[in-house]
C-alpha positions as CSV (number, residue, x, y, z in Angstrom):
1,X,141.8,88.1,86.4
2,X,139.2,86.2,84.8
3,X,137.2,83.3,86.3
4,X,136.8,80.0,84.6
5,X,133.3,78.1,85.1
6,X,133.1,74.5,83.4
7,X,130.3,72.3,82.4
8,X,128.5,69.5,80.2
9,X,128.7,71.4,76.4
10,X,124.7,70.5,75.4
11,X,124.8,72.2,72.2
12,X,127.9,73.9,70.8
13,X,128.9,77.4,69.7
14,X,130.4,80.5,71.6
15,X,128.3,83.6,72.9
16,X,129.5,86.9,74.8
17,X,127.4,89.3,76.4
18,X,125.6,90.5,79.9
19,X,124.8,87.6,81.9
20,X,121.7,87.5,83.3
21,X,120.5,85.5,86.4
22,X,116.7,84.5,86.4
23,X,115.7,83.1,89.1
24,X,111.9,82.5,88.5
25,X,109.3,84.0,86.1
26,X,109.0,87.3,88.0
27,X,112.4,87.9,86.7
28,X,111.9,87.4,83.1
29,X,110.9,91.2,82.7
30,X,114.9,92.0,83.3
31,X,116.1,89.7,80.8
32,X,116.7,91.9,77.1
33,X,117.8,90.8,73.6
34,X,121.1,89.3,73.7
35,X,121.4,88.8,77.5
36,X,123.3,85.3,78.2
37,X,120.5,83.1,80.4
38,X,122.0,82.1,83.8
39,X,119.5,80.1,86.3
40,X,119.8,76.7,88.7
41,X,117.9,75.1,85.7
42,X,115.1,75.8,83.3
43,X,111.4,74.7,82.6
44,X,109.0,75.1,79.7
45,X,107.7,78.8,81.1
46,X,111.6,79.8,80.5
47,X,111.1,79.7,76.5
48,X,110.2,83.2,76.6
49,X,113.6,84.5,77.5
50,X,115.1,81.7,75.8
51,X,114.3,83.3,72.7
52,X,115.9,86.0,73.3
53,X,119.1,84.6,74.8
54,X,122.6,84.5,72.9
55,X,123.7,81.5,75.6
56,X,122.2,79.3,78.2
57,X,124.2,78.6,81.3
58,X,122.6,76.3,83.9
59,X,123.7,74.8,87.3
60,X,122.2,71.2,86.8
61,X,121.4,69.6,83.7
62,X,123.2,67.3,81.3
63,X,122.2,66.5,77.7
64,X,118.8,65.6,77.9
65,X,117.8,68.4,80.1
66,X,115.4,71.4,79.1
67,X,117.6,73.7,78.7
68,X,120.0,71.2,76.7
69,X,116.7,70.1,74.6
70,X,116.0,73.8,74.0
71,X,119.2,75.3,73.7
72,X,119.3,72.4,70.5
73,X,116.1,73.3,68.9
74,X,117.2,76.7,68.8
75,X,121.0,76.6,67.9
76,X,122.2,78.5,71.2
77,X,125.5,77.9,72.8
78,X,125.0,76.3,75.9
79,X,126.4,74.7,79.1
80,X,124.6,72.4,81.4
81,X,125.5,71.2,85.0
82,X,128.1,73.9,86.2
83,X,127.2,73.4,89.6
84,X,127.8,76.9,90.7
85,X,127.3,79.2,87.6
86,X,124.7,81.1,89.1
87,X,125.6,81.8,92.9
88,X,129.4,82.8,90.9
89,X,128.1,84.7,88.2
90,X,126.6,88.2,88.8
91,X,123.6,89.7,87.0
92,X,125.4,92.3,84.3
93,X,129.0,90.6,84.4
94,X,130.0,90.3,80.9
95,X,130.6,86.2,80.5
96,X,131.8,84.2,77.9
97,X,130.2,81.3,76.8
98,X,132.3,78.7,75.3
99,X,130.4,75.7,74.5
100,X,133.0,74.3,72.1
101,X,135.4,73.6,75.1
102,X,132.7,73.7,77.8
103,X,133.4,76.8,80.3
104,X,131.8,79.8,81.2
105,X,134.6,82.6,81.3
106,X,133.7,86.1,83.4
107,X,135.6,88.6,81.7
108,X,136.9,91.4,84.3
């Protein structure tokens, strides 16, 4: 059974891959091409994983946010202000990002 994660959609578009949860810089080194970006939020020293991401999923945020702001400049789907996404989500769970209908879906 899949779960079913929902959110503000700050830039739309869909994106399915290995979600990974960074937590602070120190993590960054985990994070490979194509890895969808889970974290409680984002801040400017997050670009460098940004531009590898194929999604952005954040716990707080809403349209004007970094990640939203970011997520914009570089046309990746994204979903802002899940609450929960990343205490739900598990580093390597394969996760679909649907920012056209704004939910995060783990795929089992």
């Amino acid at each position: 059974m899949s779960k079913i994660i929902k959110g503000i959609i700050a830039n739309k578009g869909k994106a399915t891959g290995r979600a990974m949860i960074i937590k602070s810089p120190k993590d960054f080194k985990k994070f490979v091409d194509g890895d969808i970006l889970v974290a409680r939020f984002t801040d400017p020293s997050y670009v460098a994983v940004i531009i590898k991401a194929a999604a952005i999923v954040t716990d707080r945020g809403g349209i004007t946010s970094h990640p939203a702001i970011i997520a914009r400049e570089f046309n990746l789907p994204c979903i802002v202000g899940t609450k929960n996404a990343s205490a739900v989500i598990r580093n390597g769970d394969m996760i679909e990002v649907n920012a056209n209908k704004g939910y995060v879906k783990i795929i089992k």
